[in-house]
VMD Tcl script that draws the C-alpha trace (Angstrom):
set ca {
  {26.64 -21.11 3.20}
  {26.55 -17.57 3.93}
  {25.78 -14.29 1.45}
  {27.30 -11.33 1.98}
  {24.55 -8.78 1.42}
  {25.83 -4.65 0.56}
  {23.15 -2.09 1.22}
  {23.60 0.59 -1.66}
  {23.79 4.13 -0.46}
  {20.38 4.66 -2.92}
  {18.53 1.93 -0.30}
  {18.11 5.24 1.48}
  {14.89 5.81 -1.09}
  {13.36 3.05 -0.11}
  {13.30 3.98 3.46}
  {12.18 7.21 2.26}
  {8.82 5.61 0.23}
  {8.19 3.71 3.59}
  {7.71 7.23 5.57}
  {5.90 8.14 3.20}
  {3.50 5.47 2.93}
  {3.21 5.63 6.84}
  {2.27 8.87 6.51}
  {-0.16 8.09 3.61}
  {-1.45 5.28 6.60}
  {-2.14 7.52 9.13}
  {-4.25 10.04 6.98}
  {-6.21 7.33 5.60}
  {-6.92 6.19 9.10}
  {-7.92 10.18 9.61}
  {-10.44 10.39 7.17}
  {-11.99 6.87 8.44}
  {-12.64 8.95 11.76}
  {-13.91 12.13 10.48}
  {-16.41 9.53 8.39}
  {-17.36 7.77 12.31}
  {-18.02 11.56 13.29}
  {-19.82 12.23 10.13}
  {-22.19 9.26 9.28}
  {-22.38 8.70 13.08}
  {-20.73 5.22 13.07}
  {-18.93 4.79 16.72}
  {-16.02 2.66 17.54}
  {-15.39 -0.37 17.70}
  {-18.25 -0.98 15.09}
  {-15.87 -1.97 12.25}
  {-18.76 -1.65 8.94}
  {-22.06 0.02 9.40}
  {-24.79 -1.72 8.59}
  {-27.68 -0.25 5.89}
  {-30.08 -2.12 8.05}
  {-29.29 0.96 11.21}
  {-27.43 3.49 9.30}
  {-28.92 5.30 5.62}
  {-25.32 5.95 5.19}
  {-23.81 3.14 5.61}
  {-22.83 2.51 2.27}
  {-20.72 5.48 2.27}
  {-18.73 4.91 5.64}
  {-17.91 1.75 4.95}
  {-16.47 2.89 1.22}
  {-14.13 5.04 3.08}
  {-13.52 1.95 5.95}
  {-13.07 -0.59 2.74}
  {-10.49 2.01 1.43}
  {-8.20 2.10 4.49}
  {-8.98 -1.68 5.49}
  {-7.84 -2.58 1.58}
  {-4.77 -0.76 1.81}
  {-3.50 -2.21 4.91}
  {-4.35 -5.85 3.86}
  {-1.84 -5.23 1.04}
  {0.81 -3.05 3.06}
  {2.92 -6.78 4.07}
  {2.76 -7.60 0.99}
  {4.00 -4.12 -0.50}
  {6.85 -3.40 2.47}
  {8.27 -6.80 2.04}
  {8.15 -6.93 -1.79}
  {9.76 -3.11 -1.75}
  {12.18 -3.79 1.28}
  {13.35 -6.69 -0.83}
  {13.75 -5.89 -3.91}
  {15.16 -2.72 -3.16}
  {18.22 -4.49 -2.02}
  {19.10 -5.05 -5.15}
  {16.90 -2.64 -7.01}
  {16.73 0.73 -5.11}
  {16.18 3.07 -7.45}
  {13.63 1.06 -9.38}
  {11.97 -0.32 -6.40}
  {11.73 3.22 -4.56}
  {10.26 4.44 -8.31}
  {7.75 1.57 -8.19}
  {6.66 2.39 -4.51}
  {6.27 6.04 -4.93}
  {3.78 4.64 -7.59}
  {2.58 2.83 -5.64}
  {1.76 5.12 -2.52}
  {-0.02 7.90 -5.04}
  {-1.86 5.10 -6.89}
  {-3.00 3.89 -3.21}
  {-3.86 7.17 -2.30}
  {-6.59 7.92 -5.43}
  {-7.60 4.47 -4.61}
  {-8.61 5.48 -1.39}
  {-9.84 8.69 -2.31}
  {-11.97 6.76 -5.50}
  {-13.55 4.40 -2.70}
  {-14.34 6.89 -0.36}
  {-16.55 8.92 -3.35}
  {-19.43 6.47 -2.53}
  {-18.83 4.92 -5.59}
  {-16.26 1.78 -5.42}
  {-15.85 1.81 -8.89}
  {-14.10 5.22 -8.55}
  {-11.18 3.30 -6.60}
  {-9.92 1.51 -10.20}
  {-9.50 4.71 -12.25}
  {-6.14 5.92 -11.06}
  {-5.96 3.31 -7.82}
  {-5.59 0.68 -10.20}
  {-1.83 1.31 -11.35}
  {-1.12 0.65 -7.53}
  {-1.19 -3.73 -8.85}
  {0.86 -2.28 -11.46}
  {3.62 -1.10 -9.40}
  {3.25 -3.88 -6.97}
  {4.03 -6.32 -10.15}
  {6.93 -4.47 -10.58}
  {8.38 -4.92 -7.28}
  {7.30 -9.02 -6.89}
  {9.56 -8.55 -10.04}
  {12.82 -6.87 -8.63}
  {12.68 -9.32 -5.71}
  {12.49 -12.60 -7.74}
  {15.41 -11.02 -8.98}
  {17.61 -10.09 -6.08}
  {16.24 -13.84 -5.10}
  {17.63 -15.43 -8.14}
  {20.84 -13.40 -7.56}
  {20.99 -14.81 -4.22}
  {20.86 -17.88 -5.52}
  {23.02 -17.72 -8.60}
  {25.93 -16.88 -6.06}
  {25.55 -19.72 -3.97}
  {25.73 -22.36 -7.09}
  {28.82 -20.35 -8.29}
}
mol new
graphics top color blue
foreach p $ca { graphics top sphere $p radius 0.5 }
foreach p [lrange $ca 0 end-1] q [lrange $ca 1 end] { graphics top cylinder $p $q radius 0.2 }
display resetview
């Protein structure tokens, strides 16, 4: 059976967090190739290795710091696109968290130091809690009106 499904005019935040998480993207990928330029790494070499490059170590911080975020970004779009159905306001608050956690992650990584990417980064699994929670709960919703 069928769900009708209303978008709530406040869905237009979540959009909004997506831009700017795209944006957020494409600097990241940026600074990955200023490092190339910088630590001499050329494409398509994905991780410099220590064994033909002294500074290895830090290119492929700042390559681990891009490459992290985008393993996640599925999970993160679908978890805020979701939940935000039901959530907007919440989930766009969550993902705003989210994208400024993500970005002193990156920039914590790229210091050379990957411990640096857990100081502030870390509240990015945090936020990304918070949204697996809003969309077991538009799920459950979904679900609740079928049975009734």
């Amino acid at each position: 059976m069928a769900v009708e499904i209303q978008i709530p005019r406040e869905y237009g935040y979540v959009a909004l967090v997506i831009v700017l998480y795209a944006f957020l993207n494409l600097w990241m990928g940026f600074q990955v190739g200023k490092a190339r330029k910088k630590y001499k790494v050329p494409y398509p070499t994905l991780y410099a290795l220590e064994s033909e490059n002294k500074d290895a170590k830090l290119f492929n911080c700042v390559q681990r710091g891009h490459q992290n975020s985008i393993e996640y970004m599925p999970v993160f779009f679908v978890m805020l696109l979701l939940g935000g159905i039901q959530h907007p306001l919440v989930a766009s608050g969550l993902g705003a968290i989210y994208a400024i956690a993500r970005f002193f992650y990156f920039k914590g990584y790229s210091s050379g130091v990957p411990e640096n990417r857990l100081k502030i980064g870390g509240f990015n699994f945090l936020a990304l809690f918070g949204l697996i929670i809003c969309t077991a709960s538009f799920g459950i919703n979904l679900l609740i009106r079928e049975v009734l």
